[in-house]
C-alpha positions in Angstrom: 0.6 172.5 -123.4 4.3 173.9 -124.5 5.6 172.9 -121.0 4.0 169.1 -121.0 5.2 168.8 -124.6 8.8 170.1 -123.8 8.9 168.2 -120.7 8.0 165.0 -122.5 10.1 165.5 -124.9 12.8 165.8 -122.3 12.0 162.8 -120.8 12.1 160.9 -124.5 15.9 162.5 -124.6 16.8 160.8 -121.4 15.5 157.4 -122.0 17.4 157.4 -125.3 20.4 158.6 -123.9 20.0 155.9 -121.4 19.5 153.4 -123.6 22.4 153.9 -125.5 25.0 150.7 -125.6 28.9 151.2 -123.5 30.9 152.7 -126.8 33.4 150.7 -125.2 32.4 147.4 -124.0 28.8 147.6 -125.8 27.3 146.3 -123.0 23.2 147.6 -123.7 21.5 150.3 -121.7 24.2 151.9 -120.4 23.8 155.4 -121.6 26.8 155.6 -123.7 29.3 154.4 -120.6 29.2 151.5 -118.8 30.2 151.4 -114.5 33.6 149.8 -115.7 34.5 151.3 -119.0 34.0 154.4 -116.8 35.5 154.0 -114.3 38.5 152.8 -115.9 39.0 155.4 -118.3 38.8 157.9 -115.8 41.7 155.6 -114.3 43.7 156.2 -117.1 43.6 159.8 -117.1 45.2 159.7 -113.5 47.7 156.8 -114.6 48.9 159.8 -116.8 48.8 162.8 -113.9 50.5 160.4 -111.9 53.5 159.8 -114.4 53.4 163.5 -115.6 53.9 164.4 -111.7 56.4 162.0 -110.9 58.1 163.2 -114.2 57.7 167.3 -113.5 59.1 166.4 -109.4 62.3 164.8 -110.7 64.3 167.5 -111.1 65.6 166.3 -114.8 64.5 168.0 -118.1 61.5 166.3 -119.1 62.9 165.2 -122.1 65.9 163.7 -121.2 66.5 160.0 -120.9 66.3 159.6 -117.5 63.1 161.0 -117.1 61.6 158.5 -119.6 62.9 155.7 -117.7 61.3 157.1 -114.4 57.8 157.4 -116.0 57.9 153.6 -117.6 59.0 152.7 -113.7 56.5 155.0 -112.4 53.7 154.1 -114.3 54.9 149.8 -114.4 54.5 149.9 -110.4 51.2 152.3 -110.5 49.5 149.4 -112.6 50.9 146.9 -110.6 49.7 148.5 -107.2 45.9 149.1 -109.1 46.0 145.6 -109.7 46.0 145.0 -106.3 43.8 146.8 -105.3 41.5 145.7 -107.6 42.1 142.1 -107.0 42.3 142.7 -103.0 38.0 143.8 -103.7 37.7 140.6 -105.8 38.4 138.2 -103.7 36.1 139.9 -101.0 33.3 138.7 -103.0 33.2 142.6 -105.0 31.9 142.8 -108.9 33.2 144.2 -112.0 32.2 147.4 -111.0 33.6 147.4 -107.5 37.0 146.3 -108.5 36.7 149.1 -111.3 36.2 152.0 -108.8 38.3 151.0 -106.6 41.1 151.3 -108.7 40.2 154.5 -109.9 40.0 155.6 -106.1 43.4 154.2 -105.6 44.7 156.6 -108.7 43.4 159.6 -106.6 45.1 159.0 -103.3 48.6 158.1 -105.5 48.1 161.7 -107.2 47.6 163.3 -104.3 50.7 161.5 -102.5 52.8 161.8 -105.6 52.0 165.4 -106.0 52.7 166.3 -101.9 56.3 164.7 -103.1 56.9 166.8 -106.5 56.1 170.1 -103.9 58.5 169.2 -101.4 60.9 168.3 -104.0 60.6 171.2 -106.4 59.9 173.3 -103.5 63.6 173.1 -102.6 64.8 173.5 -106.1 67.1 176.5 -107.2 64.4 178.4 -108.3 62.2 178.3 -105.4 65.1 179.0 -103.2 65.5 182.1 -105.1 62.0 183.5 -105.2 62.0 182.8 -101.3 64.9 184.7 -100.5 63.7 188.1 -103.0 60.3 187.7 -101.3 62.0 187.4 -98.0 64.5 190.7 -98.9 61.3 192.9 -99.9 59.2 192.0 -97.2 62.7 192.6 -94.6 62.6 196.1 -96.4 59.1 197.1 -95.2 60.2 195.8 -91.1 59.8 199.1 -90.3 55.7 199.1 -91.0 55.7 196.1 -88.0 55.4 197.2 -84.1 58.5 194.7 -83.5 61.6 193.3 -84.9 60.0 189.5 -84.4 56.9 190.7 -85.9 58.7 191.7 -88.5 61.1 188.5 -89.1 57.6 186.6 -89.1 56.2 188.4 -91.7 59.5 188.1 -93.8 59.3 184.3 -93.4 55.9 183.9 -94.2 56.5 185.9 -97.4 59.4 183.4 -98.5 57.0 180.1 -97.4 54.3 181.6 -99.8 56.3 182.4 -102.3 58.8 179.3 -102.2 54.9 177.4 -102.5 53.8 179.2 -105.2 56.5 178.5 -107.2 56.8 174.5 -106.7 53.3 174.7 -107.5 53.7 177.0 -110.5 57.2 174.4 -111.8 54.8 171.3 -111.3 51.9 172.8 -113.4 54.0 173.6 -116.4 56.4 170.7 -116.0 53.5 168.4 -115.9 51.9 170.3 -119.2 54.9 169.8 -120.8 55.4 166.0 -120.2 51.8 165.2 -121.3 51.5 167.0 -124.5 55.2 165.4 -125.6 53.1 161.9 -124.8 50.0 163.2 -127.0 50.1 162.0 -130.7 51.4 164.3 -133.7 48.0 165.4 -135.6 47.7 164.4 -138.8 49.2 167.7 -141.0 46.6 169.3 -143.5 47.5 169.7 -146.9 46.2 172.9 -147.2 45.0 174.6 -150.5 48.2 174.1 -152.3 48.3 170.3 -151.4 44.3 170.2 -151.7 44.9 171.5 -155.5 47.6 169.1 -156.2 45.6 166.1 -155.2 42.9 167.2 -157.3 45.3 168.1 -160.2 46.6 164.3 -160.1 42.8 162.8 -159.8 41.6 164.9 -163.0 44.5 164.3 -165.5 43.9 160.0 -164.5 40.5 160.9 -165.3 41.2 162.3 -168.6 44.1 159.7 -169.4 41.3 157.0 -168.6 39.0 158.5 -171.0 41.1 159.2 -173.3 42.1 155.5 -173.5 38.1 153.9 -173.4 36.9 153.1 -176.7 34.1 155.4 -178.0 30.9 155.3 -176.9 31.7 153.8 -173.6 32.2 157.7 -171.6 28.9 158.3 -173.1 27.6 155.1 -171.6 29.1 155.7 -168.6 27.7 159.2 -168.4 23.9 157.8 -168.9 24.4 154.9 -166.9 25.2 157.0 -163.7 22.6 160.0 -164.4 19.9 156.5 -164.3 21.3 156.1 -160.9 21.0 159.0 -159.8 17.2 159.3 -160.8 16.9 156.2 -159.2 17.9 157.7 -156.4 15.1 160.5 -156.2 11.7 160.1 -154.5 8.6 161.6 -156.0 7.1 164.3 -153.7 4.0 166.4 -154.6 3.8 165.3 -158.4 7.5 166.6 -158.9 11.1 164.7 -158.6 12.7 166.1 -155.3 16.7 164.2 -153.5 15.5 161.4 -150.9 15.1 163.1 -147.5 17.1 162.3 -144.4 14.8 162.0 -141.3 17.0 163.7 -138.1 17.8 161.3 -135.6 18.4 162.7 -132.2 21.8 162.7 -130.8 22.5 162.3 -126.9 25.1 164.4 -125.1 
């Protein structure tokens, strides 16, 4: 009985879930995401890694000028190449959806191309040079542990390629981080307690000016008016005044 109850409880979940309007389009029963919203706002996110990568591969400080021009030129001819591609499954007779998708698959094969060109680029940087030849040196040190001198020179170059990858791919990761959270919004600053307590200073001496200025009797009539609402407000439960209940609605992943 527990498992049939649970599992039809499950099954409730789901169809509410699924029934659930696009938070974006509201289109109904579309379990919180429609095909298109979808698949466009996964689009987005990969508009961004494609600007952050271009960004991270230029070889500029992130912050400078020129790299803010290169983004708004990278990310103006990104759109305009998604646009294609969307349009191109359009006039082939494709839906909403379609079109949708096939941007976003467009946005992957870009990242990928646009990262390949941040490797090479950074790859041959200063400081990948420089990790390649002190992984190159060390590994030279150990020839001695190889049956020949080629054998040897192969495993020195092989040390320098790994290393001259790994850190290209190490300048792109925190190139790209940087970038990105310069492009995310400030959050709103907290007052904190102080601030908290000054904003509540400022509220109760208005309060006391305002009553201070009411003729008499009206704070007193005030006072009664809302404790009638607030009775008002209660529900009688068992023979004794108990606060309205809320009944739990359930929420969908």
């Amino acid at each position: 009985m527990a498992a049939q109850r649970a599992r039809a409880e499950a099954e409730f979940a789901e169809q509410a879930c699924q029934a659930r309007p696009c938070r974006q389009c509201g289109v109904p029963d579309a379990g919180g995401w429609c095909g298109v919203c979808r698949a466009e706002e996964e689009t987005e996110t990969l508009i961004r890694q494609v600007v952050a990568t271009v960004v991270a591969g230029c070889g500029h400080p992130v912050d400078s000028g020129a790299a803010a021009a290169l983004a708004a030129d990278a990310e103006a001819a990104m759109r305009a190449h998604l646009q294609r591609a969307c349009d191109q499954i359009r006039s082939d007779g494709g839906n909403e959806v379609s079109a949708a998708v096939a941007g976003r698959l467009a946005a992957e094969s870009l990242l990928h191309e646009r990262r390949q060109s941040a490797l090479r680029t950074l790859g041959h940087g200063p400081e990948a040079v420089a990790e390649a030849g002190q992984a190159r040196a060390a590994q030279w040190r150990r020839r001695h542990l190889h049956p020949t001198a080629e054998a040897a020179e192969q495993a020195a170059e092989a040390a320098a390629r790994e290393a001259r990858q790994r850190t290209a791919a190490h300048l792109l990761a925190a190139r790209s981080s940087t970038w990105l959270a310069a492009q995310a919004p400030a959050p709103a600053e907290d007052p904190g307690p102080r601030g908290r307590a000054a904003v509540y200073a400022t509220g109760a001496a208005k309060a006391r000016a305002a009553m201070a200025a009411a003729p008499a009797g009206t704070t007193e009539s005030a006072v009664g008016t809302e404790a009638d609402r607030s009775r008002d407000r209660t529900v009688v439960d068992g023979g004794s005044l108990s606060p309205a209940r809320r009944v739990p609605f359930a929420t969908c992943a």
